[in-house]
ZAFI-334608 format. One record per residue: residue in three letters; chain; x, y, z of N, C-alpha, C in turn. Coordinates in Angstrom, 2 decimals, decimal comma. Layout:
BEGIN
ALA/A/X/Y/Z/X/Y/Z/X/Y/Z
...
***
This chain:
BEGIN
UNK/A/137,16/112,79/36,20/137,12/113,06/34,77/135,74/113,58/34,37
UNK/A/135,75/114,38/33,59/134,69/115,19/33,22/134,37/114,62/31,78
UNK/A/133,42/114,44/31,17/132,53/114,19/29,85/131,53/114,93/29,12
UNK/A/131,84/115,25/27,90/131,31/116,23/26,93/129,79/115,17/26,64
UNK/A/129,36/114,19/27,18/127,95/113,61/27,48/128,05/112,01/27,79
UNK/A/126,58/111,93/27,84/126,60/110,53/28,03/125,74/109,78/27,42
UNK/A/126,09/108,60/27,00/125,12/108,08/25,62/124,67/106,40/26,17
UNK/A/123,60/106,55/26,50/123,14/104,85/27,01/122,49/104,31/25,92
UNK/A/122,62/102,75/25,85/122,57/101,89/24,89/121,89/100,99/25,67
UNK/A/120,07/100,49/25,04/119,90/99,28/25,12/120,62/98,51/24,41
UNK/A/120,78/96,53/24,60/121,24/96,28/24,16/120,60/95,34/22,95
UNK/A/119,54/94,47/22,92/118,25/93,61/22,06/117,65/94,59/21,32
UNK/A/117,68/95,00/20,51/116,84/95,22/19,37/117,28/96,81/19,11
UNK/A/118,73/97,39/19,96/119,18/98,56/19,70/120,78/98,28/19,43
UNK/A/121,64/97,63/20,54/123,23/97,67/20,17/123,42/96,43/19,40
UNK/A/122,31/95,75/19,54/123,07/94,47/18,53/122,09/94,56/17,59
UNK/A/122,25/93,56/16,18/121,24/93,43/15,49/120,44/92,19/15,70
UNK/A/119,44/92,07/14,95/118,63/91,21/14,91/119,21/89,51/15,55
UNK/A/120,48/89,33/15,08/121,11/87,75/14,70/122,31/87,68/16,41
UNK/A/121,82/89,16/17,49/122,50/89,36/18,70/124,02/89,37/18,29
UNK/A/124,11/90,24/17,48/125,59/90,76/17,09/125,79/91,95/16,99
UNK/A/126,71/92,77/17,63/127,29/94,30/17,54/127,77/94,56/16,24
UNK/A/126,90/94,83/15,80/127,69/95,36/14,03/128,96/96,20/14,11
UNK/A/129,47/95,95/13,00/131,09/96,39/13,05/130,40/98,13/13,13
UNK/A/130,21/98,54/12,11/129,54/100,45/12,53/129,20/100,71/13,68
UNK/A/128,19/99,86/14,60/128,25/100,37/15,91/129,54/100,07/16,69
UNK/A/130,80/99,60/16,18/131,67/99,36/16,92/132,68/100,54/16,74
UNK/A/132,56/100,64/15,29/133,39/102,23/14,46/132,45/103,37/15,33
UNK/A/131,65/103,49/15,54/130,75/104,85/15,88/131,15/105,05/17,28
UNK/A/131,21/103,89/17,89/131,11/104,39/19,35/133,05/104,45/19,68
UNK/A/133,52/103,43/19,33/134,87/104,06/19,32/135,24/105,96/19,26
UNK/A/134,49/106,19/17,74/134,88/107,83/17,45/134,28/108,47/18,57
UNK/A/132,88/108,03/19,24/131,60/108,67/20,37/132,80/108,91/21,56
UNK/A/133,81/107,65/21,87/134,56/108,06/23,06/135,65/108,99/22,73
UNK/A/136,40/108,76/21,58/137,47/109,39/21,18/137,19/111,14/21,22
UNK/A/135,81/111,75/21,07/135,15/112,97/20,64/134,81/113,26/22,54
UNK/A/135,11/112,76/23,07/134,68/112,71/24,95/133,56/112,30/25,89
UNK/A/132,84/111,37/24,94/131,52/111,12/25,27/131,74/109,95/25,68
UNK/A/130,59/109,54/27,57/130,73/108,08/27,52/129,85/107,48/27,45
UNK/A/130,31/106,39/26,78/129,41/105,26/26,45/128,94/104,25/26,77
UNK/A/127,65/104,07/27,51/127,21/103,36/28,65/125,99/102,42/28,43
UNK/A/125,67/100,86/28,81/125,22/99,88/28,06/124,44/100,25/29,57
UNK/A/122,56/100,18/29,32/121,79/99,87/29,74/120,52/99,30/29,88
UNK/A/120,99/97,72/30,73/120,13/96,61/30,67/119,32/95,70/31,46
UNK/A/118,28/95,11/31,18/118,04/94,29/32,32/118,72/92,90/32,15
UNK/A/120,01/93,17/31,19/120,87/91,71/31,94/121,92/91,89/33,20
UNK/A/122,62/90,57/33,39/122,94/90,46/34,77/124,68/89,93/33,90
UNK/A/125,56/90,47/34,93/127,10/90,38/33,94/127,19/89,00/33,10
UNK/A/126,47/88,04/34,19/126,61/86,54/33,57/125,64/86,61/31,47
UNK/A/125,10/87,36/32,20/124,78/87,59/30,56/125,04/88,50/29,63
UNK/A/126,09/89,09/30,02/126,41/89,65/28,92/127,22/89,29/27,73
UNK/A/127,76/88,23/27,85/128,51/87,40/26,98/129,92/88,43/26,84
UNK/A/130,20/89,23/25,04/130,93/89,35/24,81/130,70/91,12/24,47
UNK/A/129,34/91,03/24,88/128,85/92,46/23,97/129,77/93,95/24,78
UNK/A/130,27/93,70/25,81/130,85/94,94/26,18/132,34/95,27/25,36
UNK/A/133,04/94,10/25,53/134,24/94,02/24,55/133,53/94,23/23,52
UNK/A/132,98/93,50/22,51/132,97/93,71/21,11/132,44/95,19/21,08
UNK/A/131,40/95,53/22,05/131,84/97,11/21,45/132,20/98,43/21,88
UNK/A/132,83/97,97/22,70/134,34/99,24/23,06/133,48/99,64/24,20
UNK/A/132,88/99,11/25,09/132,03/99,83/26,15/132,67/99,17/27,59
UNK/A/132,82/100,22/28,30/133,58/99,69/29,51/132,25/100,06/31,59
UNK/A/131,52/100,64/30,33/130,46/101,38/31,74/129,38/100,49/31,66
UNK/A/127,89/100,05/32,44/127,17/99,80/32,18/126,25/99,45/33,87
UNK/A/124,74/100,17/33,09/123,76/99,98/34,52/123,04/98,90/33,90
UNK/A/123,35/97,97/34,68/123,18/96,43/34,87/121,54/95,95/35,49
UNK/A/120,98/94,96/35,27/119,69/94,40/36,54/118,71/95,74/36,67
UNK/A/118,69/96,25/35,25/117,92/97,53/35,30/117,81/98,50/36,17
UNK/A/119,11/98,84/36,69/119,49/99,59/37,94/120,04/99,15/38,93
UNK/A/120,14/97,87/39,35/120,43/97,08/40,35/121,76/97,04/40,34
UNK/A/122,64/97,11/39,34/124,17/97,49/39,52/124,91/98,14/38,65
UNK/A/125,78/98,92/38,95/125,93/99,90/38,28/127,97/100,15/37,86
UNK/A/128,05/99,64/36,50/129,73/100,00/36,23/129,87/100,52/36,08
UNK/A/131,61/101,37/35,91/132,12/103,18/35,44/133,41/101,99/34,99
UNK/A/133,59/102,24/34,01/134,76/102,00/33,33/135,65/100,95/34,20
UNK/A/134,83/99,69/34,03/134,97/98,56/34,82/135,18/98,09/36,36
UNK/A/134,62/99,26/36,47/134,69/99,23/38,62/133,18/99,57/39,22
UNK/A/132,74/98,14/39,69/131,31/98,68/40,24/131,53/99,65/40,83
UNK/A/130,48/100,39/41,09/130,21/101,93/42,27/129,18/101,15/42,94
UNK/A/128,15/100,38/41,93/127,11/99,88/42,92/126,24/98,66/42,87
UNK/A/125,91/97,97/43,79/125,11/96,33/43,75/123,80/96,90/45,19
UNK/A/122,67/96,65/44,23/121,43/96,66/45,17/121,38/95,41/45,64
UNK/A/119,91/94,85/46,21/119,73/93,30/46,44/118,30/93,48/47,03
UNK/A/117,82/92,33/46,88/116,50/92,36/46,90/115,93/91,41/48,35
UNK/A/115,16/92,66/49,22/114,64/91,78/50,63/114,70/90,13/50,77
UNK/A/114,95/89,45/51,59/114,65/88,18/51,95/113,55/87,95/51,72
UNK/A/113,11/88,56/52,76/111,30/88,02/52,53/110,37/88,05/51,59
UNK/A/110,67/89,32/50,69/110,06/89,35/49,31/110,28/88,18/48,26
UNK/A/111,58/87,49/48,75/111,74/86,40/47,88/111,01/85,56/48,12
UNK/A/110,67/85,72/49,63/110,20/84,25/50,08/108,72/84,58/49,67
UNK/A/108,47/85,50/49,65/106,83/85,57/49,19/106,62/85,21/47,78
UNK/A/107,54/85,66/46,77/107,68/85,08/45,47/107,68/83,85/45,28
UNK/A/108,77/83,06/45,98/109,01/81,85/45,85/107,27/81,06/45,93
UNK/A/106,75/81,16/47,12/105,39/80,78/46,95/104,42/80,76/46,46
UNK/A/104,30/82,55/45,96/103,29/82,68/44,57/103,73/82,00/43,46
UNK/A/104,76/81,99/43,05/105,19/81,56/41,61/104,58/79,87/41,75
UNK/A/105,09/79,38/43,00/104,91/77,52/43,58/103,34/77,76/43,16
UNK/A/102,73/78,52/43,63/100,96/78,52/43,32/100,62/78,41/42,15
UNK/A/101,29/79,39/41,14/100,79/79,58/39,82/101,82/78,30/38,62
UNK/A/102,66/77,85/39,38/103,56/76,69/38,57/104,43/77,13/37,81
UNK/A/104,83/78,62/37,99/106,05/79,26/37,61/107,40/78,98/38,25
UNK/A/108,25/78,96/37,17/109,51/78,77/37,85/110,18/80,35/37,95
UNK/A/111,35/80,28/38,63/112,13/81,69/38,74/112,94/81,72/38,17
UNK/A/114,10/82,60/38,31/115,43/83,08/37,71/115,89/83,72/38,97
UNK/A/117,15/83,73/39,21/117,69/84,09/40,49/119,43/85,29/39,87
UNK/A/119,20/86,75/39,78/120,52/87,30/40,05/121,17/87,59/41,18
UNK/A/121,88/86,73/41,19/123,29/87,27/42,35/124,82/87,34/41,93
UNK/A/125,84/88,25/41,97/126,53/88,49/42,18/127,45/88,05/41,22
UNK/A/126,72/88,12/40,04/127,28/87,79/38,27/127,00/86,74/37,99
UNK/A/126,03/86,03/38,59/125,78/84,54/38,65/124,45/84,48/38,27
UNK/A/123,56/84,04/37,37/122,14/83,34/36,93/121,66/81,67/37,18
UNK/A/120,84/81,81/38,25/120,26/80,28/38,37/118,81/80,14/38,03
UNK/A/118,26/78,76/37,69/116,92/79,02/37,49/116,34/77,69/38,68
UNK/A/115,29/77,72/38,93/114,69/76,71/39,93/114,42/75,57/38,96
UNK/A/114,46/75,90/37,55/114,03/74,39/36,79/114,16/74,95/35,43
UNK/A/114,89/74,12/34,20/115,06/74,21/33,05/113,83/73,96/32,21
UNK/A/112,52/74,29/32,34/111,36/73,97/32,22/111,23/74,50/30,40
UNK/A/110,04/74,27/29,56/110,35/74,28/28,37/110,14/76,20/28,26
UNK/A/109,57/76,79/29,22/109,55/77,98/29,29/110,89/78,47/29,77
UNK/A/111,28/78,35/30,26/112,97/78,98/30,60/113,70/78,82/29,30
UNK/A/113,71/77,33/28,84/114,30/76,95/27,37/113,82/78,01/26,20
UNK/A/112,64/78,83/26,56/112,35/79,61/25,04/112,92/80,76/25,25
UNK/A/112,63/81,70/26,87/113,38/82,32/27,25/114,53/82,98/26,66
UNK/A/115,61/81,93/26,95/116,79/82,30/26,66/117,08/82,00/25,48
UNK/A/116,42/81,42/24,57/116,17/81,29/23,23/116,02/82,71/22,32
UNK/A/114,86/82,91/23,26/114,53/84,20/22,38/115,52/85,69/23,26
UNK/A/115,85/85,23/23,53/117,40/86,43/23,96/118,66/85,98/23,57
UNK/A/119,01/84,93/22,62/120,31/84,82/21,88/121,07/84,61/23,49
UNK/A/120,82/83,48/24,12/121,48/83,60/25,39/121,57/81,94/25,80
UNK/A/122,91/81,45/26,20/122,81/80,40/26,42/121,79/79,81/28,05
UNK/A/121,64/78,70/28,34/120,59/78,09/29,55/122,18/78,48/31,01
UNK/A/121,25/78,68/31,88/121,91/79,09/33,41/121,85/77,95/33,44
UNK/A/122,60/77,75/34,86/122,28/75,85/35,83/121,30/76,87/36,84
UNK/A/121,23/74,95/37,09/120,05/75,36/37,89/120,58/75,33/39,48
UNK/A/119,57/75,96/40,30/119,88/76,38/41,41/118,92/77,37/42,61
UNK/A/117,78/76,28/42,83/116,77/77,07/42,97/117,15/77,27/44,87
UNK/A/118,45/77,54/45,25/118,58/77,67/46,56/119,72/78,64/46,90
UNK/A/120,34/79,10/45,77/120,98/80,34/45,59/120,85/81,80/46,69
UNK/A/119,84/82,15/46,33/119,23/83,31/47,55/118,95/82,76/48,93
UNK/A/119,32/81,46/49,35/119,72/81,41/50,41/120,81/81,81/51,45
UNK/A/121,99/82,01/50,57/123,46/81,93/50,89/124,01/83,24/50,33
UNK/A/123,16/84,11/48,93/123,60/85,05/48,45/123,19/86,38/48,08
UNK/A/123,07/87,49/48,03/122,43/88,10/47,77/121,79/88,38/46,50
UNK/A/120,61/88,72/46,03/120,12/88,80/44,98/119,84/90,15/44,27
UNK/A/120,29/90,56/43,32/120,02/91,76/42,62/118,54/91,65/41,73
UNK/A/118,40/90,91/41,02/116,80/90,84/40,48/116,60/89,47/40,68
UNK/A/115,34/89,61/40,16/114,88/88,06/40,21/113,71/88,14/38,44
UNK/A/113,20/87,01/38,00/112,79/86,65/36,93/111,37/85,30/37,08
UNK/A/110,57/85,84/36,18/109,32/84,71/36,53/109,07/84,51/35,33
UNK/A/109,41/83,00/35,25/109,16/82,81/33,57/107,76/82,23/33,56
UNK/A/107,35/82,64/32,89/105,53/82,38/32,39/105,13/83,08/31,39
UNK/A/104,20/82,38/30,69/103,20/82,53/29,26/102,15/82,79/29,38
UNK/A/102,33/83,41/30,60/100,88/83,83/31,08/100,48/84,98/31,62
UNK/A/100,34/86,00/30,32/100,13/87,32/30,86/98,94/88,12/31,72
UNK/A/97,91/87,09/31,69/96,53/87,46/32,58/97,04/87,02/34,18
UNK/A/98,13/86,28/34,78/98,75/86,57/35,99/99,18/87,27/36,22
UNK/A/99,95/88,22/35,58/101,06/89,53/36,17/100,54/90,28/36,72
UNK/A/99,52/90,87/36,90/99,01/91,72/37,81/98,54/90,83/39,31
UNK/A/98,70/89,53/39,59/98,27/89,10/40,72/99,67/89,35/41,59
UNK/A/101,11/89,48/41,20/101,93/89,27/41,68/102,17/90,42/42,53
UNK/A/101,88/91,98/41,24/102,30/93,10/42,02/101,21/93,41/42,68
UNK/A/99,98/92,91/42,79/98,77/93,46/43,58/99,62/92,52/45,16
UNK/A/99,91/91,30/44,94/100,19/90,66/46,31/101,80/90,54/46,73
UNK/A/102,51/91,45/45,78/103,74/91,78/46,45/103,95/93,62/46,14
UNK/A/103,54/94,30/46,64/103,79/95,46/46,06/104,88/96,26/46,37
UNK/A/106,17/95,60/47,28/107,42/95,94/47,39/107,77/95,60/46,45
UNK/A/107,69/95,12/45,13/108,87/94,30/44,21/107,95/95,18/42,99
UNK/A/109,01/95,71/41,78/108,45/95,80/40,61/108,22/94,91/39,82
UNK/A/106,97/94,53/38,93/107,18/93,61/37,74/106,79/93,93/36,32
UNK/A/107,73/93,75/36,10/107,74/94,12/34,49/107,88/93,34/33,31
UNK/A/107,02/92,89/32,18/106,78/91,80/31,68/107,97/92,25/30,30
UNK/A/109,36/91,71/30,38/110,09/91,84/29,02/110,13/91,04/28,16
UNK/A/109,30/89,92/27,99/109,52/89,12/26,87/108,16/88,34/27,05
UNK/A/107,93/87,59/25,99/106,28/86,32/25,82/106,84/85,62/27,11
UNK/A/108,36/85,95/27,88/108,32/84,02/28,66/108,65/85,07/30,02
UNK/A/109,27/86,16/30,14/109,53/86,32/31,36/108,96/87,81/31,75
UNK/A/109,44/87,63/33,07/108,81/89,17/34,15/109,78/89,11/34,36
UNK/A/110,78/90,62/34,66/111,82/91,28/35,54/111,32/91,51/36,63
UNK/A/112,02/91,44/38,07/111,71/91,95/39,11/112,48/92,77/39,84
UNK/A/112,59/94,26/40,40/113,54/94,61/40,92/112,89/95,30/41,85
UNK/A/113,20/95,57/43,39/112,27/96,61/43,86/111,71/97,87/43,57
UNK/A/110,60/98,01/44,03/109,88/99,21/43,61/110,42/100,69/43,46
UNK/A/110,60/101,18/42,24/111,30/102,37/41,51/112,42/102,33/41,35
UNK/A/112,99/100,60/41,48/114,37/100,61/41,07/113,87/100,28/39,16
UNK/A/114,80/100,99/38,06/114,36/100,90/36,79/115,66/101,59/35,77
UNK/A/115,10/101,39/35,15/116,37/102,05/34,10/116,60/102,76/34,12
UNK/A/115,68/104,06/34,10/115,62/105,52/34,81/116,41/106,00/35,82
UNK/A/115,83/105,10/37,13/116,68/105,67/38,04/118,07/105,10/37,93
UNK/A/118,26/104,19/37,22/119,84/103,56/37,23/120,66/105,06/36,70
UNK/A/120,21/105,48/35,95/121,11/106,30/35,12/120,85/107,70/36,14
UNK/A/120,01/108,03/36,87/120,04/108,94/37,87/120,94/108,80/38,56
UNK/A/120,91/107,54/39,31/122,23/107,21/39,98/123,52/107,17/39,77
UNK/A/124,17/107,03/38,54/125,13/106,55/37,69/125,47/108,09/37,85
UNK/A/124,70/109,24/37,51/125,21/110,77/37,08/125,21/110,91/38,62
UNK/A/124,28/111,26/39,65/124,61/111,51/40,97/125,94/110,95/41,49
UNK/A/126,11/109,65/41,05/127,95/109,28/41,78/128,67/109,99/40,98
UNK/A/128,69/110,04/39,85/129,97/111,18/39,30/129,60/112,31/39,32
UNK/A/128,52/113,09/39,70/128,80/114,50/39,69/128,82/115,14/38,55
UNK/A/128,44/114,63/37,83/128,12/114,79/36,90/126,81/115,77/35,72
UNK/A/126,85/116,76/35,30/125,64/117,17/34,33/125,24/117,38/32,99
UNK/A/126,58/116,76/32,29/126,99/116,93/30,95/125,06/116,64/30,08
UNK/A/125,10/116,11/29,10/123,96/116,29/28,31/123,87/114,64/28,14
UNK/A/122,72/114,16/28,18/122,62/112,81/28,14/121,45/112,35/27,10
UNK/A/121,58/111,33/26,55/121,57/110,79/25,02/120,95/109,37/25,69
UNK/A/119,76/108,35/25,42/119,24/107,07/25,33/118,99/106,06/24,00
UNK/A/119,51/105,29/23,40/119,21/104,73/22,40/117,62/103,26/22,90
UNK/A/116,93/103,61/22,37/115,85/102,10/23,02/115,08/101,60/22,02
UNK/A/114,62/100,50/21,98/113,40/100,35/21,15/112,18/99,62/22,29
UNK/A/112,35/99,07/23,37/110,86/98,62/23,81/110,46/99,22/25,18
UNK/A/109,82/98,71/25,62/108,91/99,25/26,80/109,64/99,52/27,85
UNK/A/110,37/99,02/28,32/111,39/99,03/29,17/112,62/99,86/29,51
UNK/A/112,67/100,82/28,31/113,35/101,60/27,67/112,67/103,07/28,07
UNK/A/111,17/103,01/28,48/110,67/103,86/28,11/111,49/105,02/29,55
UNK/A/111,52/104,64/30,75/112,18/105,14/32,38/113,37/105,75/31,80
UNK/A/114,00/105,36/30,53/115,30/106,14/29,88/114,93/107,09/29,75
UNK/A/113,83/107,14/28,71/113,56/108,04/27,73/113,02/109,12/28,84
UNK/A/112,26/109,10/29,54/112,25/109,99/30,59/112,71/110,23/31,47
UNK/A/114,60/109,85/31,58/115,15/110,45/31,97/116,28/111,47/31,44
UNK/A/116,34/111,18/30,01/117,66/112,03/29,62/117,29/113,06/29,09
UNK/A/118,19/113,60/28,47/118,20/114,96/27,49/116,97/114,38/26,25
UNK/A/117,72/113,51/25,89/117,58/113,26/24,22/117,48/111,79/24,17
UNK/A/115,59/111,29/24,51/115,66/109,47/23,78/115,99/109,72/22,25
UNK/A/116,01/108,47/22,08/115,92/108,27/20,64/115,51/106,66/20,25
UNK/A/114,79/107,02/19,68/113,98/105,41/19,21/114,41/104,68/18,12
UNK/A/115,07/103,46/18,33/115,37/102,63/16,87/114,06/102,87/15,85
UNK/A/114,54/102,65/14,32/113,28/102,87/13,47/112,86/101,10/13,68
UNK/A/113,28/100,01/14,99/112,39/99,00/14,88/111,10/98,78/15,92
UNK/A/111,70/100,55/17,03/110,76/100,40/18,17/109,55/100,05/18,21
UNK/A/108,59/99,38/19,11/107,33/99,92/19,51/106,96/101,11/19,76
UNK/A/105,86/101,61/19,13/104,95/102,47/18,36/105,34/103,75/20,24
UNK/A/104,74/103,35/20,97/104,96/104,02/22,26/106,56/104,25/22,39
UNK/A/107,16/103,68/22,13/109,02/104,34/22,43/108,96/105,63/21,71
UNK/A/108,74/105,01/20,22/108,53/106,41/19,29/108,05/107,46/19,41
UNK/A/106,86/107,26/20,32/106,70/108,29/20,44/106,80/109,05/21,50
UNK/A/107,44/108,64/22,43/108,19/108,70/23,65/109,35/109,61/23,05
UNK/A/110,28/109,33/22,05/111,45/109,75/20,99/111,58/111,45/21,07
UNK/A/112,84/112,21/21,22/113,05/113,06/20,34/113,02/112,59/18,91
UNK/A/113,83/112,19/18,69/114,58/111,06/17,11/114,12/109,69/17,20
UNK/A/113,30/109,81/15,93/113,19/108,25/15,13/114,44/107,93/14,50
UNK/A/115,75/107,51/14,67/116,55/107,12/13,95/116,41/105,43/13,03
UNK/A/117,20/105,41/12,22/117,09/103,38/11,45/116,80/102,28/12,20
UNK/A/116,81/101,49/11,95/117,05/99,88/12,67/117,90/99,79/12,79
UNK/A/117,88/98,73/14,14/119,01/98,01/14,59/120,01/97,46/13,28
UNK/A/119,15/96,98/12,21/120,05/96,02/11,10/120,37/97,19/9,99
UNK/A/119,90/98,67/10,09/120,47/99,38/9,49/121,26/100,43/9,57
UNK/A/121,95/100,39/10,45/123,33/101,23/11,15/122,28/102,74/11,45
UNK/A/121,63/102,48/12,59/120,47/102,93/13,61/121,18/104,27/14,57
UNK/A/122,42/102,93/15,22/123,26/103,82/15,74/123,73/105,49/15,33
UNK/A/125,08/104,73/14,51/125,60/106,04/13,69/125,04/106,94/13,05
UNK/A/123,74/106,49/12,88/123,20/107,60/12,13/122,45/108,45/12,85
UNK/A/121,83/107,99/14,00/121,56/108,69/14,95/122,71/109,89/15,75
UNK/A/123,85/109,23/16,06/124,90/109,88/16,55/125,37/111,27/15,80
UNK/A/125,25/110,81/14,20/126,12/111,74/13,33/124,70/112,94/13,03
UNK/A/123,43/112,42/13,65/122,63/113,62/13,32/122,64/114,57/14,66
UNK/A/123,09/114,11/15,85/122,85/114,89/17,34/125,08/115,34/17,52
UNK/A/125,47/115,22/16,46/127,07/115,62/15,81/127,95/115,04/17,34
UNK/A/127,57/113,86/17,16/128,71/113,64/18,93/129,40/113,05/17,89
UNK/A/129,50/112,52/16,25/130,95/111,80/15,70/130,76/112,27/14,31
***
């Protein structure tokens, strides 16, 4: 099947609003976005276990997952990375040094090594309920990312100076993403068009840092009006906020509805 484009969606502070809800308009918009031949594709650094309900509630059936690490087409993986053994095991030890706990993705499944009051804010501040714990997971399974929760941003550079196979990327006050090196949002969606064969015209909705590997990869970013100052200007289009129908109005100015 062929597509008149392709439109990726962060999902925190771009497809949902503020209160981690898909507003009914972004649910009307992207409905008309597929109905008009365009697909509509959720890209995140969550892991399926976290996605809750947000793909149903809004009509989205595609999505590059673990910030590249896995990749859906209209509910059929094409693809699951995983992350070296040994790199874990080198993590596992730095983090033991610095008194960080982890986060463990495998295979739609989230564990953490300890429900510590930093994991608890964590998922707090992502509208996301607590994983179990399970700090022996990547023994038995394979791992797509991994997560270092800490409040401590003058460490993050000790990790990638002493693991420099693994990316780290600081997405929130409590955690680091980890995925191997130049695996990212960017290349997720490189990948995603290379399996289908794909060259139609491609569209990014983002507002933070993490967003930015989008924005330099598509046709056309576009920055929520709640982004950080650097997305923006990263941006073709400054479109609204998340809490002010951001989406659609973005959509109905680049005429995909």
């Amino acid at each position: 099947m062929t597509y008149n484009g392709f439109v990726f969606f962060d999902i925190d502070g771009t497809l949902v609003d503020s209160q981690g809800q898909v507003p009914t308009d972004n649910k009307t918009a992207i409905a008309q976005l597929r109905a008009n031949g365009f697909l509509p594709i959720i890209c995140t650094g969550r892991g399926r276990g976290e996605m809750g309900t947000v793909l149903e509630d809004a009509g989205i059936h595609s999505a590059i997952l673990l910030n590249g690490m896995e990749i859906l087409h209209e509910k059929q993986f094409l693809f699951e990375g995983r992350i070296a053994q040994n790199s874990i095991l080198k993590l596992l030890q730095l983090a033991k040094e610095n008194e960080h706990d982890l986060g463990f993705y495998s295979q739609g499944e989230m564990r953490v090594t300890a429900l510590s009051l930093t994991v608890q804010r964590n998922f707090r501040y992502f509208h996301q309920d607590l994983p179990q714990v399970g700090p022996t997971i990547y023994q038995n399974q394979p791992c797509q990312m991994l997560l270092i929760f800490s409040e401590e941003p003058e460490k993050d550079t000790q990790y990638q100076t002493e693991i420099p196979e693994l990316h780290f990327f600081r997405n929130s006050p409590y955690s680091i993403d980890i995925t191997p090196h130049g695996c990212n949002k960017g290349s997720g969606i490189q990948h995603l068009l290379t399996l289908l064969a794909d060259e139609a015209p491609t569209y990014a909705f983002g507002d933070g840092l993490n967003d930015l590997t989008m924005f330099e990869t598509v046709d056309y970013p576009i920055a929520m009006g709640n982004s950080q100052t650097a997305v923006k200007e990263a941006a073709t289009f400054i479109t609204r906020s998340n809490d002010d129908k951001g989406i659609p109005h973005a959509l109905a100015h680049f005429g995909l509805i």
